[in-house]
C-alpha positions in Angstrom: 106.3 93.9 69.9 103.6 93.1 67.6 103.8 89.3 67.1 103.2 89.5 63.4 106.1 92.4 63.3 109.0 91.2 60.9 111.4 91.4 64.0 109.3 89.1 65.4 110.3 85.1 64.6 108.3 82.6 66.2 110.5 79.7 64.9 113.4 81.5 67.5 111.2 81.7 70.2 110.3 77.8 69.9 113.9 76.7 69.8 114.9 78.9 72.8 112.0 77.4 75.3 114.8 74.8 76.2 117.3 77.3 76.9 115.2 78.9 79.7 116.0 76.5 82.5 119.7 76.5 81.4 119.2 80.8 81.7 117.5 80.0 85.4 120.2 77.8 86.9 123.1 80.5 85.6 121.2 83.2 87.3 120.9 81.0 90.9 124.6 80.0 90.4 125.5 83.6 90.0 123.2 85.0 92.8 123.2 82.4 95.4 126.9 82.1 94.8 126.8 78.1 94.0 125.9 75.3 92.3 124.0 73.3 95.8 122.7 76.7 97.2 121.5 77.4 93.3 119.9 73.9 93.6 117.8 74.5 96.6 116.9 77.7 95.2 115.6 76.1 92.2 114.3 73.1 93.9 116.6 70.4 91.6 119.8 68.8 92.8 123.1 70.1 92.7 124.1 67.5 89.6 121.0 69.1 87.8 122.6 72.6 88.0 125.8 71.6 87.1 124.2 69.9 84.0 122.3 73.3 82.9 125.5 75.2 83.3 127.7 72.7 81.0 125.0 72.5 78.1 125.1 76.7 78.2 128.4 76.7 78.4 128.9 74.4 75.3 126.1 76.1 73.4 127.8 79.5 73.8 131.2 78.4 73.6 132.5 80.3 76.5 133.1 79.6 80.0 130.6 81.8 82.2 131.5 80.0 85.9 134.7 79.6 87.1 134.7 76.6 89.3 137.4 75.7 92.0 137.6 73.9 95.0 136.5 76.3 96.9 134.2 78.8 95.8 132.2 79.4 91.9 132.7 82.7 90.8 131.8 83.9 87.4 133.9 84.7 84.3 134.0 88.3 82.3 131.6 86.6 79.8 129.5 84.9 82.9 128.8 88.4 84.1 128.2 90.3 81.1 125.3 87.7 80.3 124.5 87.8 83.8 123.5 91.5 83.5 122.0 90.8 80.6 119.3 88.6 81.7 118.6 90.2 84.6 117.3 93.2 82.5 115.7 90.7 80.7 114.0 89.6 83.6 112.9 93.4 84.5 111.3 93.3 81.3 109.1 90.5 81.6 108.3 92.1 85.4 107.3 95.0 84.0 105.0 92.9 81.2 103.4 91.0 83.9 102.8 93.9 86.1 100.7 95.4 83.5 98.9 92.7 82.3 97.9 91.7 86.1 97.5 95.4 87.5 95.1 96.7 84.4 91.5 97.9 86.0 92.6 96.0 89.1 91.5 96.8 92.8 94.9 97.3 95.0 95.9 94.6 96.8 98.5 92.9 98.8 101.3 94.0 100.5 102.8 97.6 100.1 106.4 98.3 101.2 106.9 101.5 102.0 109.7 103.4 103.0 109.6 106.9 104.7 111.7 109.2 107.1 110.4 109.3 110.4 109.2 112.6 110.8 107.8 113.3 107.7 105.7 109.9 107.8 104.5 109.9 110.5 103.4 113.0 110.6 101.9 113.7 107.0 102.0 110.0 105.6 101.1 107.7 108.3 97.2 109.3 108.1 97.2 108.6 104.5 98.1 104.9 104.9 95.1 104.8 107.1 92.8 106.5 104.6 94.3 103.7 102.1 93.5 101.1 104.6 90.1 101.8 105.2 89.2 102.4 101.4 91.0 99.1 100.2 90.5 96.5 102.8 92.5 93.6 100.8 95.7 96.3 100.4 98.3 95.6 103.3 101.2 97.9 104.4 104.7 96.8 105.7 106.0 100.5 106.9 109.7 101.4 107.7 109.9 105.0 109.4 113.7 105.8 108.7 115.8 108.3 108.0 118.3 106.2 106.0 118.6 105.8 102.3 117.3 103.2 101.3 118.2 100.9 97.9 114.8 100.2 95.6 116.1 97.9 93.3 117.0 95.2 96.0 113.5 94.5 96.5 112.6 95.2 99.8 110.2 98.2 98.9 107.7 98.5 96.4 108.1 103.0 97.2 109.9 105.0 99.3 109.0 108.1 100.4 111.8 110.6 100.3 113.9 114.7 100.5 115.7 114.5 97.5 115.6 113.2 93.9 116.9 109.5 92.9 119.2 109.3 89.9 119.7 105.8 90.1 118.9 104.2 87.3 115.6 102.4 87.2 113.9 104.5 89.3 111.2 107.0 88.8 111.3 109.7 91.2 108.4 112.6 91.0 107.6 115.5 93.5 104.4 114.8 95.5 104.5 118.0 98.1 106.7 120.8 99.0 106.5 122.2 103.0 108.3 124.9 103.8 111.3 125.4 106.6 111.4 128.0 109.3 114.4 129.0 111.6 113.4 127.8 115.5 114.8 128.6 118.9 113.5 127.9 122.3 112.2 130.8 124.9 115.2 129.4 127.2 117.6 130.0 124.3 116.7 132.9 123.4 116.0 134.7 127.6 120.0 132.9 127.6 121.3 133.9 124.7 119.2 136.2 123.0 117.8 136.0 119.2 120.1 137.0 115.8 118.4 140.5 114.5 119.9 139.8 111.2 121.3 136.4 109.2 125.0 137.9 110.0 124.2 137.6 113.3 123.8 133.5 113.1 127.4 132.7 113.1 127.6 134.2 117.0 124.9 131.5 117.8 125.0 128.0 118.4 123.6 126.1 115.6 122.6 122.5 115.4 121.9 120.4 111.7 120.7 117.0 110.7 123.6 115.4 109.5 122.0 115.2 105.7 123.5 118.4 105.6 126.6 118.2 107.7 129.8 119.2 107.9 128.6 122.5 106.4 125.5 123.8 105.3 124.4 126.8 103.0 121.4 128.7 102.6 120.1 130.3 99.5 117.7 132.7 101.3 116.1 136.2 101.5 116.4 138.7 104.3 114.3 142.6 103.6 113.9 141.5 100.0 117.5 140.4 99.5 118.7 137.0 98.1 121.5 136.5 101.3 123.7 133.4 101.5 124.5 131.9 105.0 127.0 129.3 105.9 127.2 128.0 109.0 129.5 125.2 110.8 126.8 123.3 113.6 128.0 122.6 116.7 125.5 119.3 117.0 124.5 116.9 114.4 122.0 114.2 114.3 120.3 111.9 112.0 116.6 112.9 112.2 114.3 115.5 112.8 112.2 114.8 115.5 115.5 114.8 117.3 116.7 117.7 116.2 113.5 119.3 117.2 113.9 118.0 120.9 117.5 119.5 121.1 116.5 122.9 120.0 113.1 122.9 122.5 116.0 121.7 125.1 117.3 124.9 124.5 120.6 123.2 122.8 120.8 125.8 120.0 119.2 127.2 116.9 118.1 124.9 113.9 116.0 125.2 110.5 113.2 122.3 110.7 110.4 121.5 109.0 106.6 123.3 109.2 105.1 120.7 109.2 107.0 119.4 112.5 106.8 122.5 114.6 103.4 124.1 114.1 101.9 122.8 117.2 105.0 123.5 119.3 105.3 127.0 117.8 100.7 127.2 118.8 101.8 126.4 122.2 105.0 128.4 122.9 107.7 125.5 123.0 109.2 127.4 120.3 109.9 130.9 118.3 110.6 131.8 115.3 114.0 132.6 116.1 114.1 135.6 112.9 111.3 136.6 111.9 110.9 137.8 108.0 114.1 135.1 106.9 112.8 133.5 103.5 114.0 130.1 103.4 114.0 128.0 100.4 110.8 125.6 100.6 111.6 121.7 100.5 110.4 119.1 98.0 109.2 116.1 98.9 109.8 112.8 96.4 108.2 109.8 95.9 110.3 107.0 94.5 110.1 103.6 92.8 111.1 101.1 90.8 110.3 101.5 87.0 108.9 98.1 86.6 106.7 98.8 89.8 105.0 101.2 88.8 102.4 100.1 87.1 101.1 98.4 90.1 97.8 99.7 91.1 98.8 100.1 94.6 101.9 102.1 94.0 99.7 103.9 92.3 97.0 104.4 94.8 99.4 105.3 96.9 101.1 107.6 94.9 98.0 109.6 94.4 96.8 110.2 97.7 100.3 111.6 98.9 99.8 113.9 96.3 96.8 115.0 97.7 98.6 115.9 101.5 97.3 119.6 102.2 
């Protein structure tokens, strides 16, 4: 806001600066869950808090903490102006972050979360690139195949298979890969290979569990958009494992290009039906909306982008 707008009224602003500590102390009350923890939080005593809380409570003219012997817990007016501060306090993130970050080199430490497979196949090598380009940038990688929350602040971007509607998060596609039905020579001298996609449901399948109980494919077979559903007989939580069970010989599974091109260059695999057109994959990159004007989200942003 333009500080010579009409909305903007500098005689407000100058009577609210004492209502700022009052604001902080609410907020460590209602997130550290009481008035001592809020206290060492804040670095004051526990009288100080409970101070702050009475002289916001008496300038509003509601109760906002409910206080018993045993626990604080907040009213219905404590947490609607609860939530509203805390966006407040996104805001003036988000104002800092681009007043800090304009023109400046990356730096710091980058949390980054990816699943396991996917980083540290295609990702991992363009950390490295980012590391040697800007020495003061640090990384802090978790290679998981769990969903993880970005708005509790333990990641700055997560790398990620599917689009984020949560709100407050900016989600874009970086890469797409494509997906390819594999079997292992030992399943298929056993067991044989499907000739058509009718043919899957007499074979053993096996699925990551993102896609569990069930799973359907939108695909083509001889220029034909088919549909397949299939039931897998083994489920697990990542890729890499997935892949192992399949080169065991455990069944047949769709996985990721990008994962099996060397096994399927040196025979540990087969395409297990040749000429099936599966749907290609998109691959997100996620973060918090008041992140992402830090210059190393956005360094990193633009060199996954640039994964060939």
């Amino acid at each position: 806001m333009d500080i010579h707008s009409e909305g903007y009224n500098k005689s407000a602003v100058r009577m609210n600066k004492a209502n700022f500590s009052e604001a902080e102390a609410f907020l460590a009350v209602a997130d550290f869950g009481g008035f001592g923890a809020a206290g060492r939080e804040l670095g004051v005593t526990q009288s100080t808090i409970s101070r702050r809380i009475a002289a916001l409570e008496a300038r509003m003219g509601r109760m906002l903490v409910q206080r018993t012997t045993r626990r604080v817990s907040l009213t219905e007016a404590g947490q609607t102006y609860a939530n509203e501060l805390r966006d407040v306090l996104l805001h003036l993130q988000d104002a800092e972050a681009r007043v800090q970050n304009q023109a400046a080199e990356p730096e710091g430490l980058l949390r980054v979360t990816m699943p396991t497979a996917f980083g540290r196949i295609c990702v991992l090598p363009c950390i490295a690139r980012l590391a040697e380009r800007y020495p003061r940038l640090r990384f802090d990688v978790d290679l998981s195949d769990r969903y993880a929350d970005l708005l509790d602040g333990s990641y700055d971007v997560a790398v990620r298979l599917d689009a984020s509607h949560q709100t407050g998060v900016v989600t874009s596609v970086v890469q797409s890969f494509g997906l390819l039905l594999c079997a292992s020579p030992g399943y298929e001298r056993q067991h044989g290979l499907p000739a058509s996609p009718t043919d899957l449901s007499t074979h053993t399948y096996l699925a990551l569990r993102t896609y569990a109980p069930r799973l359907k494919w939108n695909s083509h077979w001889r220029g034909k958009k088919v549909e397949v559903d299939l039931t897998p007989r083994i489920i697990v939580s990542d890729s890499t494992s997935l892949r192992n069970l399949v080169i065991a010989g455990a069944g047949l599974a769709v996985l990721p290009t990008y994962l099996v091109a060397e096994d399927l260059a040196a025979g540990f695999l087969v395409d297990a039906l040749p000429g099936l057109g599966l749907p290609r994959r998109d691959m997100y990159v996620a973060y918090p909306r008041h992140r992402g004007d830090l210059s190393k989200v956005k360094v990193f942003v633009d060199e996954l982008s640039r994964i060939g």
